[in-house]
N, C-alpha and C positions, 0 to 999 in steps of 0.2 A: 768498753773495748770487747772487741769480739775473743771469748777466753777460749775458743775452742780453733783459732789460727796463732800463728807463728809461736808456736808450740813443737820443737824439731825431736826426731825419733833419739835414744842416747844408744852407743855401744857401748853396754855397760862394762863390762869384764876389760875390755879395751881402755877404761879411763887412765889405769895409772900407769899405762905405757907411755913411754917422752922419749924423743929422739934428739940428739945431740945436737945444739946449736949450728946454724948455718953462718958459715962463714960468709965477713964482709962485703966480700964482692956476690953474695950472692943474692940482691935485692931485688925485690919485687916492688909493682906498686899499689896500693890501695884506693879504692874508688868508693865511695858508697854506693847503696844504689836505692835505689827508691822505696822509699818505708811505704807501705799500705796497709790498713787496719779497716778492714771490711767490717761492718757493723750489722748486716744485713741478714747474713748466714749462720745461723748458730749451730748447724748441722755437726754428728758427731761423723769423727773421720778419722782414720788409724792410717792413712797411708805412709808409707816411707820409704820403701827404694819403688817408686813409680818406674813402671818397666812401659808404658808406654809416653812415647812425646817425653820422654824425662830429658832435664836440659843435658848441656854438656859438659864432660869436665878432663880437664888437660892436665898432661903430666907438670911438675915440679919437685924441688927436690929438697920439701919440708911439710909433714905429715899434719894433719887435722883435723877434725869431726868432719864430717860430710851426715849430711840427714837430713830430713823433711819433717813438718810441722803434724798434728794431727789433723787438721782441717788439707783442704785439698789446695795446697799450698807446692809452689816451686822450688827447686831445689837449683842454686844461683852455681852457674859454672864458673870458671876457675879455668884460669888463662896464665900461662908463662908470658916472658918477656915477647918473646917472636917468637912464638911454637904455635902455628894452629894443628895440632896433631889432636882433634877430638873426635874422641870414640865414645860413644852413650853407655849409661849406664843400665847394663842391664840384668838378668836374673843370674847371668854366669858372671858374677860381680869378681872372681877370685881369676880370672881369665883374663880380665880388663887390667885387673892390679899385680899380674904377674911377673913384668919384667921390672919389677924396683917402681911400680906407677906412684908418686905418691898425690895426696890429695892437699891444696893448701888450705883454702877458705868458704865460707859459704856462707847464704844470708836467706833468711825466709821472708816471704813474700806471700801475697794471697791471690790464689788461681783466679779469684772470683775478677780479678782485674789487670791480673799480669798473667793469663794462660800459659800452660805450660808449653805449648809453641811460638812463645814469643821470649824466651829465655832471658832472664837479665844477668848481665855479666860485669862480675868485679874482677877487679885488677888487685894484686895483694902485694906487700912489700914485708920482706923478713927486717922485723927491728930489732935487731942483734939475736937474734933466739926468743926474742921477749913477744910478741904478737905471730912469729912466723913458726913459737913452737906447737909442738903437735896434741889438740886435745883427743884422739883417739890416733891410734896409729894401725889400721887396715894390715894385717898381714895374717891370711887365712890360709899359707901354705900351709904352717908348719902342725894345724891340725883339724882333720875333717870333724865338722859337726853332722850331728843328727838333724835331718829336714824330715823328719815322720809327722810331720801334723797330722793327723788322721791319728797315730799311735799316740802321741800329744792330748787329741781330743778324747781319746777313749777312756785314755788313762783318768782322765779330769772328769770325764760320766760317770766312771762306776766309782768315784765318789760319794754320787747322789741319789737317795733309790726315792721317786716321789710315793712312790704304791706303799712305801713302810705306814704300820701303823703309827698309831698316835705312843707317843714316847714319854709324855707329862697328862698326868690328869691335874683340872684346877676345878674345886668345889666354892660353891658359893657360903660361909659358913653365916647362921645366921642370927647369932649375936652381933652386934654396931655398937663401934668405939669410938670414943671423942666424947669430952665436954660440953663442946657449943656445937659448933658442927659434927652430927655423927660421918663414921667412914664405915666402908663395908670390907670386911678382909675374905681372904680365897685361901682356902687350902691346897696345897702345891704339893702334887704327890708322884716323885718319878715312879713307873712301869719300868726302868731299868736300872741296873749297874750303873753307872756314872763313870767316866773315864779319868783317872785320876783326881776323885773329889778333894776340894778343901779340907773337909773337916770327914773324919770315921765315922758313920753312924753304925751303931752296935747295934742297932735291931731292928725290924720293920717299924716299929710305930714309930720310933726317930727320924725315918727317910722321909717325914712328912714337916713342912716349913709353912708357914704362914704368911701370907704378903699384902699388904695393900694396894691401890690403883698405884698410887705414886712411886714405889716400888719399881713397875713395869715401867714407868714413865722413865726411870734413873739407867735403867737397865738400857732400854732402847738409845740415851742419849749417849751412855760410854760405848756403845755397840758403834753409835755413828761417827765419834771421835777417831776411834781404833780402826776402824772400818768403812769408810766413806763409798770407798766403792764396790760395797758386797750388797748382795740382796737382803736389806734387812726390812722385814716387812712392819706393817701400819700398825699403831695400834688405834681399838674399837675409841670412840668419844666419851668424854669425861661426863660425867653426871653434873647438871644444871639444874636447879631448883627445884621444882616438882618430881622431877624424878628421880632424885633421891631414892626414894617410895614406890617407882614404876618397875612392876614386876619385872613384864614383858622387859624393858629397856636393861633390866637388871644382869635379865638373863641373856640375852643378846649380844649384853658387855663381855658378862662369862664363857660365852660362846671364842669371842673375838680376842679375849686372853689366850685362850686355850691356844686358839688358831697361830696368834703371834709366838708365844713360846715352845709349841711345837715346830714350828719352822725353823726357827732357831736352832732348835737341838735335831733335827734330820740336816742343818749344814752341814758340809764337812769342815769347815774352817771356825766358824760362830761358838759350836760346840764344844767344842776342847778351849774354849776360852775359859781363863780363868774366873773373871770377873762371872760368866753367866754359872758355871760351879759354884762359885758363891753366894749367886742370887738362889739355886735349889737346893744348898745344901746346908748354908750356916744356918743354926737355929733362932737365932735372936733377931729383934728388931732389926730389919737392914739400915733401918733411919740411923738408931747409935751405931750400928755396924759404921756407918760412911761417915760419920764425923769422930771417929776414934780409928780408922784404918786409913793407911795411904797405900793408895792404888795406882797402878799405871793407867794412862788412856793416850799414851804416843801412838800415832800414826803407825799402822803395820808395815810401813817402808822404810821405817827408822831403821841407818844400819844394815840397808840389806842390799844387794847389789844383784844387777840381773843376770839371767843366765845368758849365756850366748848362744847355748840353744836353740832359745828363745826367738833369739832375735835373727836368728839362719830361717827359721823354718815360717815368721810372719811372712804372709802374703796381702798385696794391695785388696784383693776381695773381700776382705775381712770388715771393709770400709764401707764399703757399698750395700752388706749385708748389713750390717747397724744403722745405716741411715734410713733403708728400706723398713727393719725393722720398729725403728724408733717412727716414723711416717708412719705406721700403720696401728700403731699401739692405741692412740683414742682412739679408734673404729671398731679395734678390737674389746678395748674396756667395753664398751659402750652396748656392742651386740652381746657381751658376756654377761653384763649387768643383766639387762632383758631378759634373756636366757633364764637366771638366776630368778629375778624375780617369777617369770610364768611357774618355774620347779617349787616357787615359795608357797604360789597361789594353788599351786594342786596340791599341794600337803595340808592347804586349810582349807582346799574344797574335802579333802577325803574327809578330817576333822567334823565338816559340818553335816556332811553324808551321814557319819555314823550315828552324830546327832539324830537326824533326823530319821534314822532306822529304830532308833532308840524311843522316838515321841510312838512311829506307828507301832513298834511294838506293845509303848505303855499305851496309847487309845486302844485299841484292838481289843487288847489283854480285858479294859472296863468293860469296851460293848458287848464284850463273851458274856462276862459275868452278871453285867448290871440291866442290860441290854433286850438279848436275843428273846430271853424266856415270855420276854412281856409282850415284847410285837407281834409275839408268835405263840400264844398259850394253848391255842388246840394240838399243836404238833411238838411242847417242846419236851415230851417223854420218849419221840423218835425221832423222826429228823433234826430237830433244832439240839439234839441233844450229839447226835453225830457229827453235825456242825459245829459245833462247838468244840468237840474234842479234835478236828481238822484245826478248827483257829490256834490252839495250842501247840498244834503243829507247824503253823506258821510265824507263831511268834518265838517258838525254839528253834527257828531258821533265823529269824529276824535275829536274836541275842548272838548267833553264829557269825552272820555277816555283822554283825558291830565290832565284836573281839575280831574278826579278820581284816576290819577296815583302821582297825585302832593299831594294830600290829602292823599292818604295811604303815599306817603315819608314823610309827613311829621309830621303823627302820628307816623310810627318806628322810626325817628328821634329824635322825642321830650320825646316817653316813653317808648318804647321796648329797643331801643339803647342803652340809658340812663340805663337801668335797668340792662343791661346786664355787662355794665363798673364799674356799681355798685357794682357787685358782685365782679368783680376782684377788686376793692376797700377791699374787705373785706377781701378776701385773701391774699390782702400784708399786710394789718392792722395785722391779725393774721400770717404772717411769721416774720413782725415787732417785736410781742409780744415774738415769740420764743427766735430771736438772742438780743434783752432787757435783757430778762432773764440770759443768756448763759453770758452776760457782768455785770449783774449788782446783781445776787442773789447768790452770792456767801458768803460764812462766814468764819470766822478764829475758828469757835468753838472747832476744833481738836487742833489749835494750844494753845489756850488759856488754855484746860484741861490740855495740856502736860506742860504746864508752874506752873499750879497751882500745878500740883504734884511733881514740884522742889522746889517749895517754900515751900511747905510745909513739904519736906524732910527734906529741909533744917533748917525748923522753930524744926523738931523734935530731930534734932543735937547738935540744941541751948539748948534746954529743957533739965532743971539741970545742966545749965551753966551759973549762974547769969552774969558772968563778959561780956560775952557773948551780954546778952540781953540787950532791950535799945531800940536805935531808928532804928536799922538795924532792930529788929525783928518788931518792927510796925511798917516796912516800908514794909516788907514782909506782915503781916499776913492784911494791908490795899490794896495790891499789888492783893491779893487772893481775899478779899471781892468787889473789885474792875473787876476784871476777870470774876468771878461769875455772877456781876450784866452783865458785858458786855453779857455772855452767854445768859441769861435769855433772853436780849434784843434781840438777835441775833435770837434764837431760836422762838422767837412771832413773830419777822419781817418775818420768814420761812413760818408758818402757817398763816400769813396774804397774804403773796404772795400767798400761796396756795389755799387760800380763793378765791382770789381776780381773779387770772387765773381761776377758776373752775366754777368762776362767770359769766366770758368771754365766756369761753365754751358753757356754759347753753345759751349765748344771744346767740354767734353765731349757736345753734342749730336750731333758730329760718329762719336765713336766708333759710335751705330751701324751706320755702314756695314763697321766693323772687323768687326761680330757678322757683318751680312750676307755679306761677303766671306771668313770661317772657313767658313761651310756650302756657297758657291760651289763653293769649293776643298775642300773635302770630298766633296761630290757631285761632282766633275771628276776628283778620283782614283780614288772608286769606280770610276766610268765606266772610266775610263783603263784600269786594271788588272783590271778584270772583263771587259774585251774581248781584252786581253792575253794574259790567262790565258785566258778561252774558246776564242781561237784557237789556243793551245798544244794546247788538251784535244781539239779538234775534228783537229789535224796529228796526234796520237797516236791516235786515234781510226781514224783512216785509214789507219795505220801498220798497226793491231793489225788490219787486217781480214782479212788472209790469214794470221793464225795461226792455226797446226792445230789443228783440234776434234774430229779422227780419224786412222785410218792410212789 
């Protein structure tokens, strides 16, 4: 099943408002309407009061959720007895509901088959207060929300600064532990204060913890329990046989720690988690740390209820920006990988450049010494002897430009490199966040409606059938109240993911200045070191001007 339809938005703050039972004669009827489970579209989709082509919905007078699915799903109008009095739903939602409008029922559906211009419409019947009571109750007189989305996004940007530096150092140290299989441990050293650590470290050498790969592994896994839908980024690949022992792969991993737990600790929400304070700050093995401590890893929507805020100020565009974005993320990994690799190749051309200024320096240096005098023995008391002292001249150019080529590698190496791996960091973080979603946000709230309206069919069968009633029907009419609450829950859990991604979004809008500021510093070392070296070439230059071109 398609987990990413009939999926309906919740008004969360609104859940445990209930409106007084409708009396008797005040029945409606119930229709079903046609279930569809599109399988085809997995696309993500946050809409929820669709303000164009949105169906219809007609007064009545017993309150209850009205919403739409996260995929691009219909929102089923709602009809009185003989009232065709409909009015659409639209962005002046508080305009529509103002004279007492109330809302009864609704049913989600998938756009992909049931267009929002072709409305499907149930019919609803109140069963004594039990199916016709109200799971939200819409009444936004009696206080104005904030719709600042923009002050909303801002707020949730300067959260996140990408340009900070690095916040964790991890050293490779190089003793290996273990019996049979050895492991390689990393020294783990914050650069910072820590925001309320587990444990006091009384002194600098203390703030330093030791960790193994699998360590990272345990850390990453409670990250995604507690946090499914935060950008928690990749970690580097596990060590395989032979490489064990491979420097290069050694150091690469090291590299890819660093990366992973820096990220981490520049979130605004990851950070202040307990669990990752205790990954940098308890001194002891974390292995016996984690089978002698009990730790939380509930879901961060345990217990927590949305804001209404929130859910005033969501707009349908919100939707169409994530699918666009989500569409365009391979193309982007893919040109970025590229990218990344060309900046990798030019830091082992410079590498092998220096090398190779390094070999003419050391020939050169011989054919001075071992060389000149012999090819040239009538002249080497004067010219070959001036010549000579020129060659010196150019091989203390040549040791200049080696130290100048070794120094830019090894500034691209240490923070343009770095910066650029970092951002494909982020991008699988956020393709992470997609296929999370696509497994984990899904709901039964279609199913649960269509349950509740059999039971409640059924509770109206019973009614004026004492012999009947008993504990079959409070097992049903607890069956319903039970349902109901599941909904509620279901429906806040919807609008806290929605929160919660839209939150992600706003940080990661932030990393463009990380793009910007890699070609800053890109273009600033060119500079740098092209002026470096020109001045070298132009003092050699000047050197070689009085070498002999005759006797």
């Amino acid at each position: 099943m398609n987990l990413l339809n009939n999926e309906p938005d919740p008004w969360a703050d609104e859940f445990n408002k209930r409106t007084e039972e409708n009396k008797e004669n005040n029945k409606t009827t119930y229709t079903e309407l046609p279930n569809t489970n599109d399988t085809t579209d997995s696309r993500m989709s946050f809409s929820t009061w669709n303000n164009n082509n949105v169906d219809e919905l007609v007064s009545t007078n017993s309150d209850t959720h009205i919403g739409s699915v996260w995929g691009n799903n219909t929102i089923a109008t709602i009809t009185n007895n003989n009232n065709n009095n409909i009015s659409p739903l639209t962005d002046a939602f508080e305009d529509n509901l103002s004279n007492n409008t109330k809302i009864t029922a609704l049913t989600f559906t998938n756009a992909l088959d049931n267009p929002l211009s072709s409305p499907q419409i149930m019919h609803a019947k109140n069963r004594n207060g039990i199916l016709g009571g109200p799971l939200v109750q819409n009444d936004y007189e009696e206080e104005e929300l904030d719709t600042d989305d923009e002050l909303w996004f801002q707020n949730a940007r300067k959260t996140f600064n990408s340009l900070e530096r690095d916040l964790v150092e991890i050293e490779e140290l190089p003793e290996r532990e273990g019996l049979l299989f050895k492991h390689t441990n990393y020294l783990i050293r914050p650069l910072i204060v820590l925001p309320n650590p587990v444990v006091t470290l009384p002194n600098d050498s203390s703030k330093k913890v030791v960790r193994r790969y699998s360590d990272f592994v345990w850390l990453q896994e409670v990250l995604l329990k507690k946090y499914p839908f935060r950008l928690i980024p990749e970690l580097p690949p596990k060590m395989i046989g032979s490489q064990n022992k491979d420097p290069i792969f050694l150091e690469r991993r090291r590299l890819g720690l660093s990366r992973f737990t820096n990220l981490i600790m520049k979130h605004p929400v990851l950070k202040n988690d307990d669990l990752v304070l205790t990954f940098l700050t308890v001194p002891t093995d974390l292995s016996t740390w984690r089978k002698q401590a009990i730790y939380d890893t509930t879901e961060e929507f345990s217990d927590k209820k949305i804001d209404k805020k929130f859910v005033k100020m969501w707009k349908n565009e919100y939707s169409e920006i994530w699918n666009s974005l989500r569409d365009n993320l391979d193309t982007s990994l893919e040109y970025w990988t590229k990218i990344t690799i060309l900046i990798e190749r030019y830091e082992k051309r410079m590498k092998a450049a220096a090398m190779e200024r390094y070999q003419l320096k050391h020939y050169l240096d011989k054919f001075t010494k071992e060389c000149t005098s012999k090819l040239y023995p009538l002249d080497k008391d004067t010219t070959v002897a001036d010549i000579n002292t020129h060659f010196e001249m150019i091989e203390a150019h040549l040791d200049t430009c080696v130290d100048l080529t070794l120094k830019e590698n090894k500034e691209v190496k240490k923070t343009l490199s770095e910066k650029f791996k970092t951002y494909i960091e982020i991008l699988f973080a956020l393709k992470g966040l997609f296929e999370r979603y696509e497994m984990m946000a899904g709901s039964t709230v279609p199913q649960l409606q269509r349950r509740i309206e059999l039971n409640a069919e059924k509770l109206e069968s019973m009614r004026g059938k004492p012999d009947l009633r008993g504990a079959v029907y409070d097992k049903l009419e607890a069956s319903i109240k039970q349902d109901r609450k599941s909904i509620q829950e279901q429906l806040n859990r919807s609008w806290l993911i929605k929160e919660c991604i839209l939150q992600e979004f706003a940080i990661f809008h932030e990393t463009q200045f990380l793009v910007t500021n890699m070609f800053r510093e890109w273009a600033a070392l060119q500079g740098k070191y092209m002026d470096l070296n020109s001045n070298a070439w132009d003092k050699l230059q000047n050197n070689l001007e009085n070498m002999p071109l005759s006797r």
